[in-house]
C-alpha positions in Angstrom: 154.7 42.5 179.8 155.4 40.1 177.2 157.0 41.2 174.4 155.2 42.4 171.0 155.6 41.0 167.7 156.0 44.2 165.5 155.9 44.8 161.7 159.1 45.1 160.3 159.2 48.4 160.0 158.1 49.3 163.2 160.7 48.9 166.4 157.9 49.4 169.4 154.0 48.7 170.2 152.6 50.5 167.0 150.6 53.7 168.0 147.0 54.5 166.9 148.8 56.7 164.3 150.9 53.7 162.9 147.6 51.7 162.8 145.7 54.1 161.2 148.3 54.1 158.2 148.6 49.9 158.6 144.7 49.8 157.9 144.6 52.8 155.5 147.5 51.2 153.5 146.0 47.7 153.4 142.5 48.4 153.0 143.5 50.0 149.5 144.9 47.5 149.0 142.3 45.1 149.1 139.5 46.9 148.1 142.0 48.3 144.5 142.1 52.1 145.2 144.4 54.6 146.1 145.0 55.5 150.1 144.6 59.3 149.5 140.7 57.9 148.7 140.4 56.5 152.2 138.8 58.9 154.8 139.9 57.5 158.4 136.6 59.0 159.8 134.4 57.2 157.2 132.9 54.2 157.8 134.1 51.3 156.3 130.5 49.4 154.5 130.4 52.5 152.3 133.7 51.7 151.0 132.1 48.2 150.0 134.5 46.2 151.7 133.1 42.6 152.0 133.5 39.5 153.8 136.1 38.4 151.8 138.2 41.4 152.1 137.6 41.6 155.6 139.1 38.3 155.4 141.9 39.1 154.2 142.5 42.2 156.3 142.4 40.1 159.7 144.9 37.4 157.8 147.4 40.3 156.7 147.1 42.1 160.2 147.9 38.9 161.6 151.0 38.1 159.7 151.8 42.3 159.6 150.9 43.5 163.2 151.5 40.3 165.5 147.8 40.0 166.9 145.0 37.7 165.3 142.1 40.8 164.3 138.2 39.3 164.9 136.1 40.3 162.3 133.6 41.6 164.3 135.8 44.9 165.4 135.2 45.7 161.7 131.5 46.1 162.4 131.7 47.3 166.2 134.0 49.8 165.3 133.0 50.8 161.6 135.5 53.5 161.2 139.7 53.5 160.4 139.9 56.2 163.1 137.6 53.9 166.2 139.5 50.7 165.0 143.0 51.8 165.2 141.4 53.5 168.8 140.6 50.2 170.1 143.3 47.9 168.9 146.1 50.2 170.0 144.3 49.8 173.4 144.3 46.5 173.1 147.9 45.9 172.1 148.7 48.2 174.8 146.6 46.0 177.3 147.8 42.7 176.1 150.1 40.4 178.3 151.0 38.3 175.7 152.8 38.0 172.8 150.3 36.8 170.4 146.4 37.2 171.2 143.0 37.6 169.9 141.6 41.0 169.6 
């Protein structure tokens, strides 16, 4: 397996746990509240996010995490807890060092 491009602060293939924090930690962010307000089992429309923000999201994750995020996963899996799911499987499945998700 190729190797992974990892945030800084994270020295392996980030778990779903570590994403789960990534994307509770930056969706704050962008959307201007605190994390404790984000509920990883929630879905993420009824937290308002928009196109814009979702925007950013995929630029940050790609910059943060290594892996270029499509927007779409933030529709097909609507919650923190099934995206963090399905892109640790994915980082876990990839043979290279940068891809598409």
């Amino acid at each position: 397996m190729s190797e992974y491009i990892p945030n800084s602060h994270l020295k392996k293939s980030p778990t779903v746990v570590d994403i789960q924090e990534w994307l509770v930690s930056n969706i704050s962010y962008v959307l201007g509240v605190e994390s404790d307000q984000i509920d990883i089992h929630e879905p993420l429309e009824n937290y308002g996010l928009d196109s814009g923000q979702a925007m950013i999201l995929a630029s940050k994750a790609e910059k943060s995490l290594g892996f270029k995020l499509s927007l779409h996963y933030l529709w097909y899996y609507p919650t923190i807890e099934e995206l963090a799911q399905r892109l640790s499987e994915d980082l876990q499945d990839s043979t290279s060092e940068t891809f598409q998700i």
